[in-house]
C-alpha positions as CSV (number, residue, x, y, z in Angstrom):
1,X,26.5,16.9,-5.9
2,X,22.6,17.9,-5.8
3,X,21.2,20.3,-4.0
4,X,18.4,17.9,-2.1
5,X,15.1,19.7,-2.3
6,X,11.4,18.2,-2.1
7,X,10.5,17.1,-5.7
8,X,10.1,13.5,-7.0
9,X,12.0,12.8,-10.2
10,X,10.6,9.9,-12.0
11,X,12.8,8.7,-15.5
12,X,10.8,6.4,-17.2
13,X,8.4,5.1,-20.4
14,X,5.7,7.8,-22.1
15,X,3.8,5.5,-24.1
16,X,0.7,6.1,-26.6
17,X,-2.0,3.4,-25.1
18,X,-4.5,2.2,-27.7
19,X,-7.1,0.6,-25.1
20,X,-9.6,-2.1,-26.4
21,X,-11.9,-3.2,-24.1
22,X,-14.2,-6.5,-25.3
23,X,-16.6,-7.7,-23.5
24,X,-16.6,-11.4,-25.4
25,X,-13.7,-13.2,-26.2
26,X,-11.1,-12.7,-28.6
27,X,-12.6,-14.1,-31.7
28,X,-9.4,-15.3,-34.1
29,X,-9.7,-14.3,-37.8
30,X,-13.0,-12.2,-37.6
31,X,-14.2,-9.7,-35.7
32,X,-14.7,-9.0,-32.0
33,X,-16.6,-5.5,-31.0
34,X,-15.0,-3.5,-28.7
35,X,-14.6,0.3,-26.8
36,X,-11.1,1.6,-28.5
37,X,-9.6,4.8,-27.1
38,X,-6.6,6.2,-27.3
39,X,-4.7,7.9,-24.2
40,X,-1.5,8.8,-22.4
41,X,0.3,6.3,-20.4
42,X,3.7,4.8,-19.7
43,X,4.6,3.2,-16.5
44,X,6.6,5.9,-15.7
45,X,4.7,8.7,-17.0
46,X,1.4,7.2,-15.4
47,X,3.4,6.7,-11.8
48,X,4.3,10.5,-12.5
49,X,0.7,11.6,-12.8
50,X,-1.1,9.4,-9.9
51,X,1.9,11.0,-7.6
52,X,0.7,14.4,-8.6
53,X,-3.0,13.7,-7.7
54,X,-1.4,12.0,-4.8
55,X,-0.1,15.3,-2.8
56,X,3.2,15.8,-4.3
57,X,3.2,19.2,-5.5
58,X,7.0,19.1,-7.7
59,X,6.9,15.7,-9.9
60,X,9.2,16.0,-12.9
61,X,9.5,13.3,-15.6
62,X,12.3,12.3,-18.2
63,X,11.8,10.1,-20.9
64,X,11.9,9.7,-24.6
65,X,9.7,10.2,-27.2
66,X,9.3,10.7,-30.9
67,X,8.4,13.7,-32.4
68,X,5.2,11.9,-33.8
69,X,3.6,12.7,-30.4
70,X,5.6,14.8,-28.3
71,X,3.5,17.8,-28.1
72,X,0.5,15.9,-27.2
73,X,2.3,14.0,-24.4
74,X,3.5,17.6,-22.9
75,X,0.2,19.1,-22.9
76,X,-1.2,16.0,-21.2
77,X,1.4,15.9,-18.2
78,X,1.1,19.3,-17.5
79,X,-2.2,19.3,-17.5
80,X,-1.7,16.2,-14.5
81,X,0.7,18.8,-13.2
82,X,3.6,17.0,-13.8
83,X,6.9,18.9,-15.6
84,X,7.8,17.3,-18.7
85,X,11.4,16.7,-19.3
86,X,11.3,15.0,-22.4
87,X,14.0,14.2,-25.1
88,X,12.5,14.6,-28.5
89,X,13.3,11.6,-31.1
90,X,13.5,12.4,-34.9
91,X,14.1,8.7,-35.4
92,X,11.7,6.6,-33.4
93,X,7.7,6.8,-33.5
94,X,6.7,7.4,-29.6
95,X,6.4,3.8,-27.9
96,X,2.7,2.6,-28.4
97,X,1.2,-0.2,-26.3
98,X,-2.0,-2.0,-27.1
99,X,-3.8,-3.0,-24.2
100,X,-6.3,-5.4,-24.5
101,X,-9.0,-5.6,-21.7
102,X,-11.9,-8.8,-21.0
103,X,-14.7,-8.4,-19.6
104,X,-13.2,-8.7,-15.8
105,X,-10.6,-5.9,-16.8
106,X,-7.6,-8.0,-16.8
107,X,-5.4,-6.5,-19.5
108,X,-3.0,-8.2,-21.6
109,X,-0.5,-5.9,-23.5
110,X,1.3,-5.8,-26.7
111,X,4.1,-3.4,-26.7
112,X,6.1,-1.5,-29.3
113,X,8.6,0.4,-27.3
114,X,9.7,2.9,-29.8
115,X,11.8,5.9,-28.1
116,X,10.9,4.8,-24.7
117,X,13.8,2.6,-24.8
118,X,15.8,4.2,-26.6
119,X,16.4,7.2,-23.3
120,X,20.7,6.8,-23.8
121,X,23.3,8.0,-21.2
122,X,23.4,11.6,-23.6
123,X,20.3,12.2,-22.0
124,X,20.9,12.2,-18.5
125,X,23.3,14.5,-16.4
126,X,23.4,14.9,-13.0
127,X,22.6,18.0,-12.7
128,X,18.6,16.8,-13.2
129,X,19.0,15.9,-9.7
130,X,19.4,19.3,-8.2
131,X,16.3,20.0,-5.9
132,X,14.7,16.4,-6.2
133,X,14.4,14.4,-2.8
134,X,13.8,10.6,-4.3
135,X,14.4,9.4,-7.9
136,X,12.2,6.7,-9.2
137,X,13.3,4.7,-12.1
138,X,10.7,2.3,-14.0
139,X,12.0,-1.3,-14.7
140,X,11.0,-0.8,-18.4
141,X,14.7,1.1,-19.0
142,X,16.3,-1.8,-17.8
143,X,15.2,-4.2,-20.6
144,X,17.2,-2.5,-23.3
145,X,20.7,-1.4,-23.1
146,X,20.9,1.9,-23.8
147,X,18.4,2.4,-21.5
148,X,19.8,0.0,-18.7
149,X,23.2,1.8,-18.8
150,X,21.2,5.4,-18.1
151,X,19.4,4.4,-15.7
152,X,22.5,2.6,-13.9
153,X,24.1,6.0,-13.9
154,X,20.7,7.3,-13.1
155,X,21.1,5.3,-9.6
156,X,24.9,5.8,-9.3
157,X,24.8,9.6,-9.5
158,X,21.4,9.5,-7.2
159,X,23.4,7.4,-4.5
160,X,26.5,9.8,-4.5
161,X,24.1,12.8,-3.9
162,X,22.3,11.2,-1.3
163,X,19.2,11.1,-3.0
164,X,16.9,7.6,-2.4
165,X,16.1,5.5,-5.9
166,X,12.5,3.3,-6.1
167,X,13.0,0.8,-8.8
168,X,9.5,-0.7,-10.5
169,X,10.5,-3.8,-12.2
170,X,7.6,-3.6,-14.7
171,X,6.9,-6.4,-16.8
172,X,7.4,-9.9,-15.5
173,X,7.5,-11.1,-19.3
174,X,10.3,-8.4,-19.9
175,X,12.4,-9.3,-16.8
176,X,12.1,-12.9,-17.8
177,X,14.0,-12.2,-21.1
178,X,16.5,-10.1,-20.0
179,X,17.4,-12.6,-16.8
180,X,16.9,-11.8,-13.2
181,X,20.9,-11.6,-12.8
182,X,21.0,-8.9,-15.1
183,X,18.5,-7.2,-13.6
184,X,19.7,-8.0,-10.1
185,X,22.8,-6.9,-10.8
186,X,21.4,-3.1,-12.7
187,X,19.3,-2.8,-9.8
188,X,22.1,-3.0,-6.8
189,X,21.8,-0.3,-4.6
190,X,18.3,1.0,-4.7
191,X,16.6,1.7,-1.6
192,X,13.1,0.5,-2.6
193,X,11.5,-1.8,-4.9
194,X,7.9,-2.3,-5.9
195,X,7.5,-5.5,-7.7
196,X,3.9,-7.4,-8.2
197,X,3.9,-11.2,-6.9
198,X,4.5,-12.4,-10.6
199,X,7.5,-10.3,-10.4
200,X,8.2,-10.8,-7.1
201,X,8.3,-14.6,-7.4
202,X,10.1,-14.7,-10.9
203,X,12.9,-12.3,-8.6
204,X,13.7,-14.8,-6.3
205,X,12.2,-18.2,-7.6
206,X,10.3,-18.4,-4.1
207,X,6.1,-19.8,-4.4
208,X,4.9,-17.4,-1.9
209,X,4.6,-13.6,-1.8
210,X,5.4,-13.6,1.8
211,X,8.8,-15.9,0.8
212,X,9.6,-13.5,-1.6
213,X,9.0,-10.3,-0.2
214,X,11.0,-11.1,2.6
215,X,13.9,-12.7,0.1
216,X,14.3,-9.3,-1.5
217,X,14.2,-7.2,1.2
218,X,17.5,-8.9,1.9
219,X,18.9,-7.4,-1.1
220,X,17.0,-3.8,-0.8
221,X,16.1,-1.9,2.3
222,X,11.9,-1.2,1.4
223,X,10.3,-3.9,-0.5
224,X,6.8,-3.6,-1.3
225,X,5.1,-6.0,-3.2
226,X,1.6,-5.4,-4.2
227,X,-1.1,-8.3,-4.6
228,X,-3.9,-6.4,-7.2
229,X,-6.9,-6.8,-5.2
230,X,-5.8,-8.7,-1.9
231,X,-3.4,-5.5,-1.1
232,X,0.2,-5.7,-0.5
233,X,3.1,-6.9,1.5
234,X,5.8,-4.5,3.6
235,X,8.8,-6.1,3.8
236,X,12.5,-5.0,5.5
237,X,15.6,-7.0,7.1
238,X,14.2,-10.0,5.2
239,X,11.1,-10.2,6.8
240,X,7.8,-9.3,6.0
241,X,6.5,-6.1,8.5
242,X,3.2,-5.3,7.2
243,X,0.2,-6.8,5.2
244,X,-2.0,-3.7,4.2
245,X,-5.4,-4.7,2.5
246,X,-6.8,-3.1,-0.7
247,X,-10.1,-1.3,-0.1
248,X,-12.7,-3.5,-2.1
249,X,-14.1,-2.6,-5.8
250,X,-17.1,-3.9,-6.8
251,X,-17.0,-6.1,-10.1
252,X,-19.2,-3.8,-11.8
253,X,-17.0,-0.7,-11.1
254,X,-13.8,-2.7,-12.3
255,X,-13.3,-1.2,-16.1
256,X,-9.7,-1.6,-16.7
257,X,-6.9,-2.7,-14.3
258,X,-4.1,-0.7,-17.1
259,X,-2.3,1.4,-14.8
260,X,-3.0,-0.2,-11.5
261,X,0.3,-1.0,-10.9
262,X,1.6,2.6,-11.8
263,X,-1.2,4.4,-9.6
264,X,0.0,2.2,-6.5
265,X,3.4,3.3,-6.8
266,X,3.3,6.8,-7.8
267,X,0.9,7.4,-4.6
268,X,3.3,5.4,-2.5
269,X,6.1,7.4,-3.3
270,X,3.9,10.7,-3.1
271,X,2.7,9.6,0.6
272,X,6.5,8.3,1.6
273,X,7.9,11.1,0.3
274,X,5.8,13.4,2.7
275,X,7.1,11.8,5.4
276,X,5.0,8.8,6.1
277,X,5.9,5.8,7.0
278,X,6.0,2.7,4.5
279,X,2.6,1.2,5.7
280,X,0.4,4.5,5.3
281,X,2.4,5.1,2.0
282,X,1.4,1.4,1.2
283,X,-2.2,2.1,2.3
284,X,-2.1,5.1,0.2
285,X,-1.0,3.3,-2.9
286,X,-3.8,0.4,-2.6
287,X,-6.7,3.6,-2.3
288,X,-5.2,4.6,-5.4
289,X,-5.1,1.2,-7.3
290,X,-8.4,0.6,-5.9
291,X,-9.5,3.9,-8.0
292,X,-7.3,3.3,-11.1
293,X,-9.7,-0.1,-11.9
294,X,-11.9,2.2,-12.3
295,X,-11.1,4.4,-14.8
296,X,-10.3,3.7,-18.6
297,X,-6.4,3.8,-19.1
298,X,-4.0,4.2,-16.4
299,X,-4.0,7.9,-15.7
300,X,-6.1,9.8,-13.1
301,X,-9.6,10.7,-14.4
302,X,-9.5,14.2,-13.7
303,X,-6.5,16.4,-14.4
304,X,-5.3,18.5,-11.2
305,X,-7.3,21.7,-10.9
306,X,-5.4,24.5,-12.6
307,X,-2.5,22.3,-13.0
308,X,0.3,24.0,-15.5
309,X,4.1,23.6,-14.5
């Protein structure tokens, strides 16, 4: 049993981003010119981060990485002010995503998951729970099954200590190969989920974001789907509570949407977790989306002052 305290335990992805940002389109078999940089991301690292900058003072993360890139992934979380737990890989190069970003900042990825996915039941104990108040878990774990069974004990051992579990189901294209059953089924007993509308509509076969939202919330208490630019949707008791609207970008400030996702739901959980209820934490996490388009990568642009944990 945990001792419940105030921090926000996040186990999740910590991915190397190579970002590529072209302002034409993709030329096939020649060259197209574009900005490349590399950064730290990871859905669940990146949630981590924005719920740092977000007002939540203890954020730990666990996840998996090679030794390739570990020490460069430490010094850039605790430099967000996030504490690294991360299990070091001898065998697997640290997951790398290439994101590939048009000239409106849509983003299209193409993912090697690496040690990310390889985070295994030896990794996890129960005692990481003692002093954390909610436990987020990003969908990514769920698509492999080493990964899938820790993060199912992950839940189990959060739910017998009392602690609530947010469950980001990540990639529409990855939840569509492993079956919305199975994911369904992993995902039984979280309190909160925070699918987009692709993912929310994939979920639950429903057209509508409204339709699905609501549908879900059947199945989970808090169910928050977010809508990119047009906001996002509160839904709970199978009906939808809340529409909360995304403060406007303008085009010219949109660089890169990478990270959008993450920077909704790691200030949603920050804003929640401080007490709030789900529409100002919902609020909270379209201000921070709303920032994340525009900054390259899907990490906060400035570190948190004086940050070191």
């Amino acid at each position: 049993m945990s001792r419940l305290g105030r921090a926000l335990l996040v186990v999740g992805d910590v991915v190397t981003d190579v970002v590529a940002r072209h302002r034409t389109p993709l030329a096939p078999a020649t060259d197209t010119a574009a900005e490349i940089r590399t950064l730290p991301g990871g859905a669940g690292a990146n949630a981590a981060c924005w719920a740092v900058r977000s007002g939540c003072e203890d954020v730990r993360l666990l996840g998996r990485v090679g030794t390739d890139a570990a020490d460069w992934h430490e010094r850039a979380l605790r430099r967000a002010g996030v504490r690294p737990l991360l299990v070091r890989d001898a065998e697997a190069a640290t997951a790398t995503v290439i994101a590939l970003v048009d000239a409106s900042a849509e983003r299209t990825f193409l993912t090697d998951s690496g040690a990310a996915l390889r985070l295994s039941p030896a990794d996890w104990s129960a005692g990481v729970l003692d002093g954390v108040a909610a436990l987020h878990l990003s969908g990514y774990l769920f698509f492999a099954p080493a990964s899938r069974e820790t993060a199912r004990r992950a839940l189990r051992d959060a739910r017998e200590a009392g602690v609530p579990v947010s469950v980001d189901p990540a990639s529409a294209g990855f939840l569509a190969e492993l079956g919305v059953d199975g994911f369904l089924e992993a995902t039984a007993g979280a309190d909160v989920l925070l699918p987009n509308a692709d993912e929310a509509r994939l979920l639950t076969g429903c057209r509508e974001p409204e339709a699905a939202a609501a549908d879900l919330s059947r199945r989970h208490p808090l169910v928050v789907v977010t809508l990119g630019p047009a906001g996002a949707l509160v839904a709970e008791g199978g009906a939808v509570t809340a529409r909360v609207a995304a403060p406007p970008v303008p085009a010219a400030l949109r660089v890169d949407s990478t990270g959008a996702g993450d920077a909704f739901t790691g200030a949603f959980l920050a804003v929640r977790l401080a007490g709030a209820d789900p529409v100002k934490a919902a609020e909270a996490g379209c201000r921070a989306g709303a920032e994340a388009v525009t900054v390259v990568g899907g990490r906060p642009l400035d570190p948190t002052p004086g940050a070191t944990v």
